[in-house]
N, C-alpha and C positions, 0 to 999 in steps of 0.2 A: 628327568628329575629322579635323583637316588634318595629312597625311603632308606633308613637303616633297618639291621635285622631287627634290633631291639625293639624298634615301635612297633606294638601291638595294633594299634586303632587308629582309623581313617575314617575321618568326621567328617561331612560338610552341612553347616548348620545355614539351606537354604533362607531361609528367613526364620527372625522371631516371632511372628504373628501366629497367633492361635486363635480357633473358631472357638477353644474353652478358657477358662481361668479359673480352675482349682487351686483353690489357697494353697497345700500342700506342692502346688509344684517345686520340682528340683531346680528348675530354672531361676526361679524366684528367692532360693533359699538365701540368698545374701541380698538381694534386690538387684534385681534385673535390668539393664541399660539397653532400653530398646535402640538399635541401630535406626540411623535418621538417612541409612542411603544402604541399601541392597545392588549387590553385581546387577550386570544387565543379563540378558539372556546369553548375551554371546558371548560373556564373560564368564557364568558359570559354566559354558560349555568348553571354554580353553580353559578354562580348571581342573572341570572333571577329566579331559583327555589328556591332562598335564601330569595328571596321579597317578601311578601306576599301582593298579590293583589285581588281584588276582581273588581265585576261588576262596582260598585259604587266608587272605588279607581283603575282604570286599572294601567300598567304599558305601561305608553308612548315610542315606541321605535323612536329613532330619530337623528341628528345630525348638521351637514353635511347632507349626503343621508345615510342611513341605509343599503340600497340595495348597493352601490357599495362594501358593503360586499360581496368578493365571498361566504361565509359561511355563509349569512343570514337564508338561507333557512332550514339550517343544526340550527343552533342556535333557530331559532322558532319553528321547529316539536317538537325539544326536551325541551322546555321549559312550562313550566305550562299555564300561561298568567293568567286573559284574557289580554290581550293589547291594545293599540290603537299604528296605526302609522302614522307616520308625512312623507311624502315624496315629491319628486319634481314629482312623476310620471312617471319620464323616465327610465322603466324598461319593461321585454315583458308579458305584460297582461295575454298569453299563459301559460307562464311557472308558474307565479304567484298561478292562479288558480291550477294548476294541484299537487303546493306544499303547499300551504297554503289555509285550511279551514275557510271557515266565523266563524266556532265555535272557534277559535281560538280568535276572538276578541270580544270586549266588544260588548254585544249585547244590550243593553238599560239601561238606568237609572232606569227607570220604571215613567218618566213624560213623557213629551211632545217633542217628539222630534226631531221639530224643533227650541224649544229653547236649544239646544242643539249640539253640534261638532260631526260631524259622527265620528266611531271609525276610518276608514283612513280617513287622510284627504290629500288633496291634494296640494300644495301649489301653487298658478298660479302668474307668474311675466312676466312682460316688458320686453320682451329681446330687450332693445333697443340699445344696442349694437351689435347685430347680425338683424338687422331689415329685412334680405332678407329671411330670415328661423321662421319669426314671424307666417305667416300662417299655415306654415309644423309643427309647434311648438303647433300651438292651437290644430291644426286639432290629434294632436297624443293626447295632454292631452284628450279632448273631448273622445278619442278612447277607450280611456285604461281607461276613471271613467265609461264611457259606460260598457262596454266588464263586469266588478268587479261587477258594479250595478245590470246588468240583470242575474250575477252566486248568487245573493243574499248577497253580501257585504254591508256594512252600509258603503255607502263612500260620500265624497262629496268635491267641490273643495272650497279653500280659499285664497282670495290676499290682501295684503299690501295695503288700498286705500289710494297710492302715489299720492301728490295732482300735483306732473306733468305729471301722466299720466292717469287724467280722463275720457277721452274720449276712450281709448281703453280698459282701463279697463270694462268701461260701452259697450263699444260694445262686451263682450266675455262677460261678465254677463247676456244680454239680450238674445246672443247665447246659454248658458247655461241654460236659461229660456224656450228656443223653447224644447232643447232634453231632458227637463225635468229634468235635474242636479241641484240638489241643490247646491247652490251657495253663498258663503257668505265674506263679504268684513273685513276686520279687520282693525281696528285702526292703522295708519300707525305711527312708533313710531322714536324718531329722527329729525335729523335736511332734512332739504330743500331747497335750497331757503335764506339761513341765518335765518333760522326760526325752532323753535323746536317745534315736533308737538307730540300730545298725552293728554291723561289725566289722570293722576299721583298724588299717595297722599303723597307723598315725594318730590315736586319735585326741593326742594333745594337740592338733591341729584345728579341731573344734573348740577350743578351751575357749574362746575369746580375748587369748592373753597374749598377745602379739610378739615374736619374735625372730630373730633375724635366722636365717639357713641356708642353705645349699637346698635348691629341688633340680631333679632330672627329669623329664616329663617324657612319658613314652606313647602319648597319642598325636597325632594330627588334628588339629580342630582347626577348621576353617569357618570364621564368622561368614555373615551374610554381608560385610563387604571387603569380604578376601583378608583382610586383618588374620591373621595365624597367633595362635596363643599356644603357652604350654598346660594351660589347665581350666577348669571349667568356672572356675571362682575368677580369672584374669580376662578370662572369652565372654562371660555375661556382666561383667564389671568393665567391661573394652580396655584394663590396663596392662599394662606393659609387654606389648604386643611385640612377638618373635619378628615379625616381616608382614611383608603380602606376599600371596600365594602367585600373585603373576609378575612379579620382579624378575628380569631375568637374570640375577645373582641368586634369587632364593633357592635354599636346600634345608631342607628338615634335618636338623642337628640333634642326636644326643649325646648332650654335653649339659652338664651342671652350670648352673645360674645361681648368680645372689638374689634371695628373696627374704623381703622385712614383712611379709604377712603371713608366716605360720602361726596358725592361731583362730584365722581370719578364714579358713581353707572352707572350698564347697564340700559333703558330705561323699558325691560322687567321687573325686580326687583322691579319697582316703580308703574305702570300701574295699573292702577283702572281695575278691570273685578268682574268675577262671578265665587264663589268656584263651589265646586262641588259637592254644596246640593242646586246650582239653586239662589243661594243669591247675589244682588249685593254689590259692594264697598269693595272688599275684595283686598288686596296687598299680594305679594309672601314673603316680608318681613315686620317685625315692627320693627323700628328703635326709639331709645329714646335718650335721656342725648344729643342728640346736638345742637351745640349754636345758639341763634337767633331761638327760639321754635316757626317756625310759625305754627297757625292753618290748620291741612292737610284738604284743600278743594279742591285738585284737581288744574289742569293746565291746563289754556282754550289754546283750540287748535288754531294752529299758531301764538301764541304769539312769538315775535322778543326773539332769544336766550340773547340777551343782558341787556335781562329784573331779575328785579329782581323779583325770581318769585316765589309761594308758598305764599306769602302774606295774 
């Protein structure tokens, strides 16, 4: 299977089940089509060894939780990698280690890195809906990026900095600080408050004003059943899906597509960040031909959703 140079990211979104449900997830941000059929085992495992990944390009495992896979364990010994993976953390640190080797994951870019994502990462959120088991809640994250850190895993933890909840956020950061975890905060993406926040080079793509375009997509997303999409708003909406990932005609194309839902786009999709040659200013899509060609400079954060914006 030939990746083009241009795609930047290699997704595979073992399943959408999650042991949490924070309102603010990204998942959720347009409403979420839970998959009613998941690959089998052996199916994700001629997936993953179908992908060809490298140190420099890993394959992101991820979801929902990855781990509420019973068969995770079974799917990564047998799978090539290297990987990185995305998790909530809450799984037993124990077991973890004893099936899954650090060499299994990406081991470095070969820069600096801390300007850089550890290969697990961990994701840390506000369970302010369960506020009685907030403390139980940190003290187990803290346990289990400990426990991974000192078997020699590249891990580190990452939260949403939701502008309602910055004071605890900054109090589990500063604690993160003391046991030496590296720690790092991310663009919280979405609305607020009546306020959409992020900085996006698209981001009449958020307007809710539907319009027809050209998009090029430069990630891999592989649903939880093989379904291949070119963006994250078509991957958790299951529409207009690229292929499957085990067709033996499939190949990951970049090439532009007609799409009638700019307007409609996930916040992720549009998002100013850094590929992964360390560069900034880079979007997971390029979008053309649609109308009202504003210049993409980005979307200052907490501008009122009501704004016209992209300007």
């Amino acid at each position: 299977m030939h990746i083009p140079e241009q795609v930047n990211y290699l997704a595979a979104f073992l399943t959408f089940r999650c042991s949490m449900s924070c309102p603010y997830c990204i998942n959720r941000y347009g409403g979420l089509s839970m998959n009613e059929y998941e690959m089998s085992t052996q199916e994700w495992i001629e997936t993953l060894n179908k992908i060809p990944a490298s140190e420099e390009r890993p394959i992101s495992l991820q979801g929902g939780e990855p781990l509420m896979r019973t068969d995770f364990y079974e799917i990564i010994q047998n799978s090539q990698g290297p990987f990185d993976l995305l998790t909530n953390g809450q799984f037993d640190p124990e077991n973890f280690i004893a099936r899954c080797s650090p060499d299994m994951f990406r081991k470095s870019l070969g820069r600096d890195t801390d300007a850089w994502f550890s290969s697990i990462r961990v994701s840390y959120h506000v369970r302010h809906w369960d506020t009685d088991n907030q403390e139980a809640y940190d003290n187990r994250i803290v346990r289990v990026v400990k426990m991974l850190q000192d078997a020699g895993y590249k891990i580190g933890i990452t939260s949403p900095d939701h502008p309602n909840y910055q004071d605890k956020i900054g109090e589990f950061e500063s604690r993160c600080k003391q046991e030496k975890i590296k720690f790092q905060r991310k663009e919280f993406l979405g609305y607020a408050g009546g306020k959409l926040y992020g900085t996006f080079k698209y981001a009449t793509g958020l307007s809710g004003n539907l319009q027809d375009c050209k998009c090029r997509g430069t990630e891999l997303l592989v649903a939880p059943d093989g379904m291949t999409y070119r963006c994250h708003r078509d991957l958790y909406l299951r529409q207009q899906p690229t292929g499957h990932i085990l067709a033996s005609n499939f190949e990951m194309q970049y090439t532009w597509r007609d799409c009638a839902n700019f307007g409609d786009c996930n916040p992720c999709d549009l998002k100013l960040k850094t590929n992964r040659f360390g560069e900034g200013g880079h979007c997971s899509v390029e979008v053309s031909n649609f109308k009202n060609q504003y210049k993409p400079r980005g979307f200052t954060v907490g501008s009122t959703c009501s704004m016209s914006v992209g300007g």
